[in-house]
Steps between C-alpha positions, in 0.01 A plus 500: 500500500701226676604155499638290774574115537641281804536148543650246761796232446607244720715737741433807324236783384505734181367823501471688167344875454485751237706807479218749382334771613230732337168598480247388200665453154841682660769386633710749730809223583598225437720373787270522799560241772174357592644217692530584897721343733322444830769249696798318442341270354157662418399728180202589348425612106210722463266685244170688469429885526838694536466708823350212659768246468810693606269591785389178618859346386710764699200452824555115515920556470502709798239310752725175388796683577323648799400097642896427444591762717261426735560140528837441402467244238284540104162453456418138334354507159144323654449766732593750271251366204212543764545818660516672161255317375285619817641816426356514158157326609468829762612799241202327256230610777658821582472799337845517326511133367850430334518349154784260523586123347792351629691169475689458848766233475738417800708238619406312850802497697341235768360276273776563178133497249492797271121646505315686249228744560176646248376766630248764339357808579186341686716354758450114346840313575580188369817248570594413091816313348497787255306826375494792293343827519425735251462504127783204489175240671402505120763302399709367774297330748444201191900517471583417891212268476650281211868560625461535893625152715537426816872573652622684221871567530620849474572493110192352394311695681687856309429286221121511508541858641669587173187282300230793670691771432557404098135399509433907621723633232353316215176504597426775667553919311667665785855466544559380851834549704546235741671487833575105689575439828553130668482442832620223709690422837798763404246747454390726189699542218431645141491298201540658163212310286641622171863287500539178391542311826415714757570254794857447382562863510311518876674212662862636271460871696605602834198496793568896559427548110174266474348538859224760497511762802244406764357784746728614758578254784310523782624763791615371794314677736241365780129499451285576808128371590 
């Protein structure tokens, strides 16, 4: 029982997750974060069976946390789409496979090109202008498909955004709560979906209110052979 969307602009990525949480035909909250933020510029949105996800979400936060420390600088969002994807390929042929879909979105600081990441619970990985997981692929992979360009600005691309998430609420009989983030060269910062022009109120607000926490800085401490 989730729904998730991202999609790429011209400088920019969207990332857009459900806030539920439950188990068959109940629903235990309604403001769960499924969104995790990997990097500075790095965050994945995931889904599938509960104890799974915030297992495999809370494994991949700390070993990219634990590559920052070690090497003094983020990992890129490339490298980091195909070690968990490699990650997910090995738990499939192991005994305690992990039942995760995630949409990894990140912003290339070397390059300045957003990315965007499918990835399923089989390990298959593909490199997509935009995706959806969940019961929202019903109805809003047709909507990015008519509405999607290339080099979207910022506001057009909220504006399709907004387009999949009406199409879930008409269309679809659970009530979905939806969390936004965008990502781009200042980071991660939260968008609220529901206003009316939810870039004017992002680029209005102060960084320290709209920037999302990344992990904890790497230590500075020496690493030996």
């Amino acid at each position: 029982m989730e729904c998730s969307f991202g999609l790429t602009g011209k400088d920019y990525v969207l990332l857009c997750s459900d806030m539920s949480a439950g188990r068959s035909i109940i629903r235990m909250k309604s403001d769960e974060n499924k969104i995790k933020t990997l990097g500075p510029h790095l965050a994945m949105a995931y889904g599938g069976e509960p104890g799974d996800t915030n297992n495999f979400a809370e494994y991949v936060e700390r070993n990219m946390r634990l590559y920052h420390i070690r090497n003094h600088y983020p990992l890129l969002p490339e490298p980091a789409s195909a070690w968990i994807r490699r990650t997910l390929a090995e738990s499939i042929r192991s005994r305690h496979p992990y039942s995760v879909n995630l949409l990894l979105a990140g912003y290339d600081t070397t390059t300045t090109k957003p990315h965007l990441y499918w990835i399923d619970y089989l390990g298959t990985k593909a490199v997509v202008p935009y995706a959806a997981h969940g019961m929202g692929v019903y109805v809003s992979l047709s909507t990015m498909d008519k509405w999607w360009f290339n080099d979207m600005n910022k506001r057009e691309g909220v504006e399709v955004l907004k387009k999949c998430v009406d199409e879930v609420k008409k269309r679809i009989t659970i009530n979905f709560n939806f969390n936004c983030i965008l990502i781009d060269k200042d980071g991660i910062h939260h968008i609220n979906i529901e206003s009316e022009d939810p870039i004017s109120e992002y680029e209005a607000a102060q960084p320290k209110d709209t920037v999302v926490e990344a992990p904890n800085p790497p230590l500075d401490v020496g690493v030996t052979a």
